[in-house]
NUDOPA-219990 format. One record per residue (C-alpha): z, x, y; residue in three letters. Coordinates in steps of 0.2 Angstrom, whole numbers, plus 2048, in hexadecimal, padded with zeros to 3 digits. Example, Ala and Ser with C-alpha at 12.3 -4.5 7.8 and 13.67 -1.06 7.14 Angstrom:
BEGIN
82783E7EAALA
8248447FBSER
//
This chain:
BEGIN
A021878B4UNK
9F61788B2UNK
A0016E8BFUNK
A0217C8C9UNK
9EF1808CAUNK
9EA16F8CBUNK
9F216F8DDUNK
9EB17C8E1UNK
9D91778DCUNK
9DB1678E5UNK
9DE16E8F7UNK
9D317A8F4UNK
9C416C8EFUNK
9CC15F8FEUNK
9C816E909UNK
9B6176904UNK
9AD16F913UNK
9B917491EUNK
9BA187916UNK
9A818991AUNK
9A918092CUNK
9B818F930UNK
9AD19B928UNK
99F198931UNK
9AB198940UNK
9B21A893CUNK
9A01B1938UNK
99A1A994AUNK
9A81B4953UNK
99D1C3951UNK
9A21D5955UNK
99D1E9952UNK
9AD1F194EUNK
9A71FB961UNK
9A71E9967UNK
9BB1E896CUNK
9BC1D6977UNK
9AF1CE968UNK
9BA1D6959UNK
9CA1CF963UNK
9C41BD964UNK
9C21BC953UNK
9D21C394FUNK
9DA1B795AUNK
9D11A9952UNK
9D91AE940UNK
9E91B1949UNK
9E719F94EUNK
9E519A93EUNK
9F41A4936UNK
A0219C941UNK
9FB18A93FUNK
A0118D92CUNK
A11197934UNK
A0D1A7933UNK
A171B4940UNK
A091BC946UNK
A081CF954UNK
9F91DA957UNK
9FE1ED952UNK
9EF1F595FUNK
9E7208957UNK
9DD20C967UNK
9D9208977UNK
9C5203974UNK
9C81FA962UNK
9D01EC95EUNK
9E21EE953UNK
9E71E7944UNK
9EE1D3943UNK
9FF1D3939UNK
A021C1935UNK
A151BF929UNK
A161AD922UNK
A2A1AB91AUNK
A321BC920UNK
A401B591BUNK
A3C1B2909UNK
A411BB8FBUNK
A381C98F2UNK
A2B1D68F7UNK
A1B1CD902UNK
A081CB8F9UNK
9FD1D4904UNK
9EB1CC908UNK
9E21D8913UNK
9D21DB91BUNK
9C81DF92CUNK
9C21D5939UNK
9B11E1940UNK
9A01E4938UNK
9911F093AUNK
9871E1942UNK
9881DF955UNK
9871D195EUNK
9761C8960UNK
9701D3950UNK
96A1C4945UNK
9641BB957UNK
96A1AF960UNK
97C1A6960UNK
98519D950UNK
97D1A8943UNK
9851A4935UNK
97A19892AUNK
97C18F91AUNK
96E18B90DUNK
96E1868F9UNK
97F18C8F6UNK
97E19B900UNK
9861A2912UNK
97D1AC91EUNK
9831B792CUNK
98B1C5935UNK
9991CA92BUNK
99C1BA91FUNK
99B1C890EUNK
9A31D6918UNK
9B01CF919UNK
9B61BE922UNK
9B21B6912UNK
9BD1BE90BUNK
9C91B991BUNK
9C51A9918UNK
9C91A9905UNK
9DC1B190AUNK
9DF1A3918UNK
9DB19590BUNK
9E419C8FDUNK
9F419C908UNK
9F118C90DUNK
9EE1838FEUNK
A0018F8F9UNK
A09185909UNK
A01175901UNK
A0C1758F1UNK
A1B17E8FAUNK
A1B1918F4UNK
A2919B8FBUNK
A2D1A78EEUNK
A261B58F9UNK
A201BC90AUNK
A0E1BA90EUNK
A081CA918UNK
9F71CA920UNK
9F01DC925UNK
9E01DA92FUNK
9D81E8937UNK
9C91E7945UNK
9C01F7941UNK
9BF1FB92FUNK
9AE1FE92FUNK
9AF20F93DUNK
9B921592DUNK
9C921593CUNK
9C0225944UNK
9CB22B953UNK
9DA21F951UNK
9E921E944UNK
9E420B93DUNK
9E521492BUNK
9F621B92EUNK
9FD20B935UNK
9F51FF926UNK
9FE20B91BUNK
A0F209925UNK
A0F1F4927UNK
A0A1F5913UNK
A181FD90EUNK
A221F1904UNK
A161E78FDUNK
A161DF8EEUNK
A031E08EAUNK
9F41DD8F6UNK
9E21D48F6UNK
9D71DF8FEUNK
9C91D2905UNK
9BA1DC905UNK
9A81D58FFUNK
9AB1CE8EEUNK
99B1D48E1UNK
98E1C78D8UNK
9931CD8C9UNK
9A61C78CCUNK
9AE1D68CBUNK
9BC1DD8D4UNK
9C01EE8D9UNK
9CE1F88D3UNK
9C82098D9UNK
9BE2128E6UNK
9B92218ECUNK
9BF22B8FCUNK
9B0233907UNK
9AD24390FUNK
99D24991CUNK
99A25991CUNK
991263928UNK
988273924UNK
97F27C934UNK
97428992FUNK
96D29893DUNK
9602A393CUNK
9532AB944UNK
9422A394BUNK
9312A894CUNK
91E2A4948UNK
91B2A0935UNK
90D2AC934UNK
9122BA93FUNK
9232BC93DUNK
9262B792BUNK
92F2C7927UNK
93A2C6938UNK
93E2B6937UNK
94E2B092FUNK
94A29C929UNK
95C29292CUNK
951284920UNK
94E290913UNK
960296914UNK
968284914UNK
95D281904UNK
96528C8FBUNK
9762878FDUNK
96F2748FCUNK
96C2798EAUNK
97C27D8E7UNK
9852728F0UNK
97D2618E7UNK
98526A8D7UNK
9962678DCUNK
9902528D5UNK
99E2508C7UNK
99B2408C1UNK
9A62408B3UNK
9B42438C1UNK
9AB2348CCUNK
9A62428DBUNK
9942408E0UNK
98D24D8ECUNK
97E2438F7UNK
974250906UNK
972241910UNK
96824891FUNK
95F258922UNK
95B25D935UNK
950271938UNK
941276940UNK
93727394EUNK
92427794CUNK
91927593CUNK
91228793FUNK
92828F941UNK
934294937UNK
94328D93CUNK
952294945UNK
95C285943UNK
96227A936UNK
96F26B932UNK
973262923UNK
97F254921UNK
985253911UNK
98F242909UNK
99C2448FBUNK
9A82378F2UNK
9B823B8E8UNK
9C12318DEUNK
9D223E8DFUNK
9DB24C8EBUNK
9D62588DDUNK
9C32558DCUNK
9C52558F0UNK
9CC2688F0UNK
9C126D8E4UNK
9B126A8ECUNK
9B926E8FFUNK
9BC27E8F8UNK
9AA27E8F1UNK
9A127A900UNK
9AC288908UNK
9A52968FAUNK
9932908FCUNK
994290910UNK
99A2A2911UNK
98C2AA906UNK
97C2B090AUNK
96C2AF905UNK
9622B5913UNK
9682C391CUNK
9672BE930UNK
96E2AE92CUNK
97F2A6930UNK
98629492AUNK
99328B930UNK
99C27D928UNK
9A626C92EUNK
9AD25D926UNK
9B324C929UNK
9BF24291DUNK
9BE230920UNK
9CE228923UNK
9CD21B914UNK
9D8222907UNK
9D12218F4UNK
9D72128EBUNK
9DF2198DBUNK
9DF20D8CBUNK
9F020E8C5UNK
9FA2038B8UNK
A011F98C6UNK
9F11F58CCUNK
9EB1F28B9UNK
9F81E58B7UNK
9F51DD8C7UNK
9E11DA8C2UNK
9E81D38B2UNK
9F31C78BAUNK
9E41C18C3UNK
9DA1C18B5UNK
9E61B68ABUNK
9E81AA8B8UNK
9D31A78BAUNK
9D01A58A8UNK
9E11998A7UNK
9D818F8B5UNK
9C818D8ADUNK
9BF19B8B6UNK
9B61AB8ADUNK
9C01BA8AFUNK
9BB1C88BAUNK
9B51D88B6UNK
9BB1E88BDUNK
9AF1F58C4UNK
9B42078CFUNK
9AA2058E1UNK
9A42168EBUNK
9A720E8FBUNK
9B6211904UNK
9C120190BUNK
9D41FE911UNK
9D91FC8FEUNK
9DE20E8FEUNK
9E720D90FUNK
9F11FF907UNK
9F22088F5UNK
9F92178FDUNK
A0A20E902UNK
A0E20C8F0UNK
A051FB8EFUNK
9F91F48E1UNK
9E81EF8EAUNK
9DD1E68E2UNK
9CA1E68ECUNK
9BD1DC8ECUNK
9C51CD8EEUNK
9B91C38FAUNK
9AB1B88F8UNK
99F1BE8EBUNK
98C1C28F5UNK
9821D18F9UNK
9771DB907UNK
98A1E1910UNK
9831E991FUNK
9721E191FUNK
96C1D592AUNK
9681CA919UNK
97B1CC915UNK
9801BA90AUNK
9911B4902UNK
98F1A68F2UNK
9971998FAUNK
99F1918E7UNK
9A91A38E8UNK
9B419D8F7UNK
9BC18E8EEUNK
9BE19A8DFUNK
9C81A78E5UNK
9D219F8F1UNK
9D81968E0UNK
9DB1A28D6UNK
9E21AE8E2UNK
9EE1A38E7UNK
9F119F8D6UNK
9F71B08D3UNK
A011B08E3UNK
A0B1A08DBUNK
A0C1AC8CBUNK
A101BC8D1UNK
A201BC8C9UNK
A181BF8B9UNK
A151D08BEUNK
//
């Protein structure tokens, strides 16, 4: 293993100006997830990448106005089941949000710009891992990259979930790329999420005349507010949020209208029927006569990310093979947020999430990644790559 590492380490360290110059490159390719053409270019410019180290690379396109997922198989004809490194190309920022072309900066050890935490960090981490895996002739296994271009629109309207299930079936295990955390922990579970949309009628009138006639939708919508932030079971994981509240018109009315958006997070299908069987109960009482509800949801299309055994052992493996390489080992933490891991997870593969660069402020404009973390990982995870028998 020392040997083995010590390769390893020493492409990595030959190349760490460079990993920052293609980052830099890669974070300068901006693009919205709505942004199609600007999401493509920076697909294209991985795809690039990918079949300079000889990876067989197609485009599997979702939709029509997004851009598809890049599939890039390095050794197909290996043997064994491929190591999965995933990600997605897109962010929340469009172009021209942190002003001006070439934002991506760096100062005292840190990296700015548009997407370098979330996630072409994390890209960029997978890419260098692989190479420095081609620099000491690893061919025990397939490589499979699974790169998406709109992650971030949670795959609204088009089957991207479905179809980074299917192209993950038959992996061995996967690194899902998403924005590593300060504390160097990695992700073994999250959460799936759920909107909910309660619309409350009623009937309208003057707060001071019609009192007694009038039929409040805000007053009736309170109600069931009360007992819908109940559903919270934190010993289960579910967390119940009213996100937005929308009624009234006029400081002197009572409302006829009202609409409140409610956000909810479970961590399994049962705590998801329970609480959609809930919100149905609470919608169909009545607390004020002359009043009527009516009650929508939305399930994101990013599966929960259950931590099973196999994903246990898979975060153990990489766990022995940082602290074997010098490095502190990484902690483990359960995340609310919702990625591809679960997409992946879903095809019978063990994720592991969290894998990119360590930073903070994803979807911020003061969004950063720790510029140490990219040499780091890209040696340890292609460590574990070389080691993966051991599983």
């Amino acid at each position: 293993m020392e040997k083995l590492y010590e390769k390893i380490a020493a492409y990595i360290d030959g190349h760490r100006k460079e990993m920052v110059e293609k980052l830099c490159q890669l974070v300068n390719l901006e693009g919205h997830f709505e942004e199609k053409a600007n999401v493509e270019n920076a697909r294209d410019w991985l795809q690039r990448e990918l079949e300079a180290e000889g990876f067989t690379c197609r485009v599997r396109e979702v939709a029509p106005d997004r851009a598809g997922i890049l599939v890039g198989v390095l050794g197909e004809d290996r043997p064994g089941k491929p190591v999965i490194f995933s990600g997605h190309m897109d962010t929340v920022h469009y172009k021209g949000s942190f002003g001006g072309d070439n934002p991506c900066r760096v100062e005292d050890g840190l990296i700015y710009g548009p997407g370098v935490l979330d996630m072409k960090g994390g890209l960029i981490i997978a890419l260098y891992a692989v190479k420095a895996l081609n620099s000491i002739g690893y061919n025990a296994h397939p490589v499979k990259f699974l790169v998406d271009g709109e992650e971030e629109s949670d795959h609204v309207g088009n089957d991207c979930d479905q179809y980074m299930t299917e192209e993950s079936r038959g992996g061995l295990v996967a690194f899902n790329m998403e924005c590593g955390e300060l504390q160097n922990r990695l992700c073994t579970a999250r959460k799936s999420q759920f909107t909910y949309y309660l619309t409350v009628d009623g009937v309208g009138g003057h707060a001071g005349n019609d009192f007694l006639r009038g039929k409040n939708a805000i007053h009736e919508a309170a109600h069931k507010i009360q007992e819908i932030i109940l559903l919270t079971d934190l010993d289960q994981g579910t967390t119940v949020t009213t996100a937005v509240i929308k009624g009234g018109g006029h400081t002197s009315g009572i409302a006829d209208h009202c609409e409140v958006v409610f956000d909810v997070r479970v961590s399994n299908e049962e705590e998801a029927k329970r609480v959609l069987d809930a919100m149905h109960a609470i919608a169909a009482k009545t607390y004020i006569e002359g009043t009527t509800t009516k009650l929508d949801y939305y399930r994101a299309k990013l599966a929960p990310l259950q931590e099973t055994e196999d994903v246990l052992r898979f975060f153990h493996l990489i766990n022995k093979v940082a602290e074997e390489s010098g490095f502190e080992p990484f902690g483990k933490i359960h995340r609310g947020g919702a990625t591809d891991a679960g997409n992946i997870n879903a095809a019978g593969v063990p994720v592991v999430d969290a894998c990119g660069i360590r930073g903070d402020f994803a979807h911020n404009r003061k969004e950063y990644g720790v510029v140490e973390s990219l040499y780091d990982r890209a040696k340890i995870f292609a460590g574990v790559v070389a080691r993966i028998e051991e599983l």
